[in-house]
C-alpha positions, 0 to 999 in steps of 0.5 A, a space after each residue: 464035708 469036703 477034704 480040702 487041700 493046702 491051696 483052697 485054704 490058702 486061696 479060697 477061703 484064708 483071711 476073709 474080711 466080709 463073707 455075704 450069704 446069697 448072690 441076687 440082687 441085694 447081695 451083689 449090690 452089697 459086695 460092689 458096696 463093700 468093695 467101694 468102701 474097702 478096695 483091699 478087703 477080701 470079699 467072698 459070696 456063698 450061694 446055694 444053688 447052682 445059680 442064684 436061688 429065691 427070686 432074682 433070677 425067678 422074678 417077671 421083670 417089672 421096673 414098676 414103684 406101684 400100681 394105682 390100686 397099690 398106691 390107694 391101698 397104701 394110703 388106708 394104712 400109711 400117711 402120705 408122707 411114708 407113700 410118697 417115700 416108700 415110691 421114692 426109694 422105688 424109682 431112686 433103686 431102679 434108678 440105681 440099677 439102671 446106672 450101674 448096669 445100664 439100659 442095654 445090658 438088662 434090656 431096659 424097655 418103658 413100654 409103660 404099665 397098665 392096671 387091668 380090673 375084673 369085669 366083675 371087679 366094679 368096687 375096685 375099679 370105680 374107686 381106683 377110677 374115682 382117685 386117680 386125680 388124687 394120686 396124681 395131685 400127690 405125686 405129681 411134685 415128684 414125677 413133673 406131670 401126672 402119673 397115671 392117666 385112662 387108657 382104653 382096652 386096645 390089646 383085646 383083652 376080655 372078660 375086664 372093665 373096658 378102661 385101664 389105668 395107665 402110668 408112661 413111668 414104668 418099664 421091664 428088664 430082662 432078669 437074666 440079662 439083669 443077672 448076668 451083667 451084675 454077676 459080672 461086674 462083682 467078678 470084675 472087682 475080685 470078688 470070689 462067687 462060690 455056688 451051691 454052697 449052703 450055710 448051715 450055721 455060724 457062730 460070733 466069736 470075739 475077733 471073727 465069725 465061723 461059719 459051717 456050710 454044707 462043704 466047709 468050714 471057715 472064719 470070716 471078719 464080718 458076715 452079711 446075710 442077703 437071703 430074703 425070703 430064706 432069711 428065717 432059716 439063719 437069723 430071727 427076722 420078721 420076715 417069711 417066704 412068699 412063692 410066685 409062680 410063673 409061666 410063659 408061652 412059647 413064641 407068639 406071632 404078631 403078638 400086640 401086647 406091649 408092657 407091664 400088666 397088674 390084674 387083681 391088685 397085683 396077685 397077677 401080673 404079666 407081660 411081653 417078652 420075646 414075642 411071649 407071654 409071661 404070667 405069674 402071681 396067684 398067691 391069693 389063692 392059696 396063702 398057707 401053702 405058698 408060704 413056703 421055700 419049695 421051688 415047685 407048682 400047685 395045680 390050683 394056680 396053675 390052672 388059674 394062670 392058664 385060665 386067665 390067658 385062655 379067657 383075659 389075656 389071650 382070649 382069640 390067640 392060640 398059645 402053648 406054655 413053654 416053660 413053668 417056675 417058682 421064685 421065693 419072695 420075702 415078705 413081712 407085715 410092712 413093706 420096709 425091707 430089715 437092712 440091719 445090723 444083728 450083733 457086732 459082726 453079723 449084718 442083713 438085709 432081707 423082706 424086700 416085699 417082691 420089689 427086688 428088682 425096684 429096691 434091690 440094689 438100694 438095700 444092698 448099698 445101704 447093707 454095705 453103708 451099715 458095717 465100719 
């Protein structure tokens, strides 16, 4: 435990009204909320990575609300009604994202996404093929014009079904951007930003929370836990950790490839960023061991990403991988995000299935909305 002095107390952590473990996405956007509501409160964010850890400065930045296959999948187990609201709140928290930052600070491109199936995949992709229309009569009261449409194979991919689904809707941010322009924002409000701060434990007392972190002790009026995919390590939540890998190339000349892809219902994505390709998924490969909250690469898929590059995406162009890493997802048995309230002082909201980017800043207003 650290020794603090009279003046870190006094300035850093005395008389803290709303403390929020985690400064991604949902914890931010929680702090903007909080300090809209309460503009006199004290508010303070415990992170504990240097920068912030899980997926919100590790994700691929996808704008997307769902793949075709994503949707019809849903649609087996939900009603049309709750598909219809889960892409609701998608398109509304993208939207919100989108505002509050705006499209040139997180680099906001709709260059559209695509659907790529298996050559192999024939089942997949003559159902996807077969229910476009069906999707398109559903959603399109709420898009205005049909949202998914045929699109051939002009990008040279091989080894795939020659048609992709194709929707104009979805786009792709820049994660860091992204991140550094809402980190930003939170510290223009006043709001204090401590990293490599981990909490360890807390404790509700009657009138205040102590909280015990890796350095430090300290009370706090309110706690709001926006952890995610760590979530389990602090509260009892239906919610466990998911890792995604990812890869990206080192600069490629005259690369074509534009926008966002899905391949193999999504357990694959990737896209073009910086004249690069970014590659990540492969989960499905090996469930159990990703279902960890270790930052680190499996040979398993890591060999897969490379492989899909070499023989789908990639197939005649030569690439180097530039850089590799793991981002923690939280996921659950729905892909309702927890935002609730656990005791009379303590908050959170976590489980956000991977569409950080699409319903982050939506589950971290509504975080804020909870607490009186």
């Amino acid at each position: 435990m650290m020794n603090l002095s009279y003046w870190e107390i006094k300035s850093y952590l005395s008389n803290i009204h709303f403390t929020i473990v985690g400064s991604g996405i949902v914890g931010l956007n929680c702090a903007l909320g909080l300090k809209e509501r309460f503009p006199e409160a004290t508010i303070i964010i415990l992170e504990r990575g240097c920068l912030p850890q899980g997926a919100s400065t590790k994700n691929a930045g996808f704008a997307c609300f769902g793949s075709l296959s994503e949707i019809l999948d849903d649609l087996k187990i939900h009603s049309e009604d709750d598909v219809i609201e889960l892409i609701g709140k998608r398109r509304k928290g993208l939207k919100l994202l989108r505002q509050t930052l705006s499209d040139t600070s997180i680099a906001y491109k709709q260059h559209g996404g695509y659907e790529v199936f298996d050559q192999h995949d024939y089942e997949g992709y003559n159902y996807c093929m077969a229910n476009m229309d069906r999707v398109n009569t559903l959603l399109k009261p709420h898009f205005k014009e049909e949202v998914f449409k045929v699109k051939n194979n002009v990008f040279n991919f091989k080894n795939i079904q020659q048609q992709l689904s194709f929707t104009p809707f979805e786009g792709q941010i820049d994660t860091g951007k992204m991140m550094r322009a809402l980190t930003d924002l939170v510290l223009s409000k006043g709001i204090l930003i401590l990293n490599s701060v981990e909490v360890e434990h807390f404790e509700e007392l009657n009138d205040s929370v102590h909280i015990k972190t890796n350095h430090f002790d300290f009370k706090s009026k309110q706690l709001l836990i926006c952890t995610n995919g760590f979530a389990s390590t602090l509260i009892k939540v239906e919610t466990k950790p998911a890792r995604a890998q990812v890869v990206i190339t080192k600069p490629i000349k005259n690369l074509k490839i534009k926008g966002t892809f899905h391949l193999d219902k999504g357990f694959y994505y990737f896209r073009n960023i910086d004249d690069r390709i970014l590659l990540g998924g492969g989960r499905n490969l090996d469930f159990k061991t990703e279902e960890t909250t270790e930052m680190a690469q499996t040979e398993i898929i890591q060999n897969k990403l490379e492989e899909l590059l070499t023989t789908t995406i990639l197939p005649t162009t030569p690439f180097e991988i530039d850089h590799r890493w793991s981002g923690i997802m939280g996921v659950g048995a729905t892909k309702k995000p927890i935002v609730q309230q656990l005791s009379s002082r303590v908050f959170c909201g976590v489980r956000l299935g991977g569409m950080g980017i699409a319903i982050g800043s939506n589950v971290g207003r509504d975080l804020a909305d909870l607490v009186q």
